[in-house]
C-alpha positions as CSV (number, residue, x, y, z in Angstrom):
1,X,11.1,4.9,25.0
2,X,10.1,1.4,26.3
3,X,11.0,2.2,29.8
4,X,8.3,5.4,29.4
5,X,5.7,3.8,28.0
6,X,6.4,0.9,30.5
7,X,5.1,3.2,33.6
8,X,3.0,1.2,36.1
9,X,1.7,4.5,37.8
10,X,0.7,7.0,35.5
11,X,-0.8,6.6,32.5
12,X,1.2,6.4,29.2
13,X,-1.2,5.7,26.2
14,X,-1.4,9.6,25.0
15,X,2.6,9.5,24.4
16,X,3.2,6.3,22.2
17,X,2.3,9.0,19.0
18,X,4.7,11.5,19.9
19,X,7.5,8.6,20.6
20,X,7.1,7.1,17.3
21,X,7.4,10.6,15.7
22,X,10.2,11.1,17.6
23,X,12.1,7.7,16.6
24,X,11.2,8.9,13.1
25,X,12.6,12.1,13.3
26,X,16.0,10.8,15.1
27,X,15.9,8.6,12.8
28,X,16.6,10.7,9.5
29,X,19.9,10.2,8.4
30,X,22.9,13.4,8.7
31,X,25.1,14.0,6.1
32,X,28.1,14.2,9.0
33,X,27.0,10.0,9.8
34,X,29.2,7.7,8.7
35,X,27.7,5.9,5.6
36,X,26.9,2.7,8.0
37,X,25.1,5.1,10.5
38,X,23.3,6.3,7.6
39,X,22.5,3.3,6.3
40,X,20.5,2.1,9.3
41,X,19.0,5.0,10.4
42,X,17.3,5.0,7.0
43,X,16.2,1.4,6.9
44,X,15.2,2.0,10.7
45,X,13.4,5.5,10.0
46,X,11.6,3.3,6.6
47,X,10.4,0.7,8.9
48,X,8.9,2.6,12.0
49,X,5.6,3.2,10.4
50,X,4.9,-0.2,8.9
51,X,6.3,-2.2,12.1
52,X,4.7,0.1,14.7
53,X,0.8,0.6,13.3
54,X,-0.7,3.1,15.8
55,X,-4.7,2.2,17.0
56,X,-7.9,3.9,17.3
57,X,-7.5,4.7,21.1
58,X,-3.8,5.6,20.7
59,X,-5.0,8.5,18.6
60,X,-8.0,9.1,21.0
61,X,-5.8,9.3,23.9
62,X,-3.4,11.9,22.2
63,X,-7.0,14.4,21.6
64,X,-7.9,14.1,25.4
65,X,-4.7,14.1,27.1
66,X,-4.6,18.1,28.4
67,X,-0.6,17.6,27.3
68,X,-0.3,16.2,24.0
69,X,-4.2,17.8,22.7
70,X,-2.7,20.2,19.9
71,X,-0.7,17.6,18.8
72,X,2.0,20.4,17.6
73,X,4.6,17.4,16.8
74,X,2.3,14.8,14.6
75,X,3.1,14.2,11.1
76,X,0.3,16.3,8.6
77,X,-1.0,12.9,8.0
78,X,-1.8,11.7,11.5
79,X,-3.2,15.2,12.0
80,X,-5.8,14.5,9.1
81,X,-7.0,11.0,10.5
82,X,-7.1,12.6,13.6
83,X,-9.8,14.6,12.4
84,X,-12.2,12.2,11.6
85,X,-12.5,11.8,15.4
C-alpha cells in the first residue's frame, strides 16, 4: 500500500479510501487463522480507523477521480459523509 500511494508520477490521493478499506477488510480475522493470527488481525482491523483518520480532500478526490467515483467498495458510512459533498 505505501509503495502505491508513494507514486511520484501519477497522482494517488483518490486511492488512500479504497486502501484503507481494503486493510480493513484483510484484516478480519478467519476462523482457519491460528488464534495468534487472529489475534492481530483483530487488534489491527480495530485500530485502522482511529490511527488512519481520512481528510476532507481524501474523500473529494475519491468523488472526482473517473476510477474510484461510485465508490462501489466504501463502507455505508463513508458513503453517507460522502454525501454531504
Amino acid at each position: 500500500v505505501t509503495e502505491l500511494l508513494s507514486s511520484e508520477n501519477t497522482p494517488t490521493i483518490h486511492l488512500v479510501l479504497l486502501f484503507k478499506h481494503r486493510l480493513i477488510n484483510l484484516s478480519k480475522p478467519n476462523e482457519n487463522d491460528p488464534e495468534s493470527l487472529q489475534k492481530f488481525k483483530k487488534y489491527f482491523e480495530d485500530q485502522i480507523p482511529t490511527y488512519w483518520e481520512l481528510d476532507d480532500v481524501h474523500y473529494i478526490a475519491a468523488i472526482l477521480h473517473p476510477n474510484t467515483k461510485h465508490l462501489q467498495k466504501c463502507s455505508i458510512k463513508d458513503k453517507k459523509k460522502l454525501m454531504i459533498y
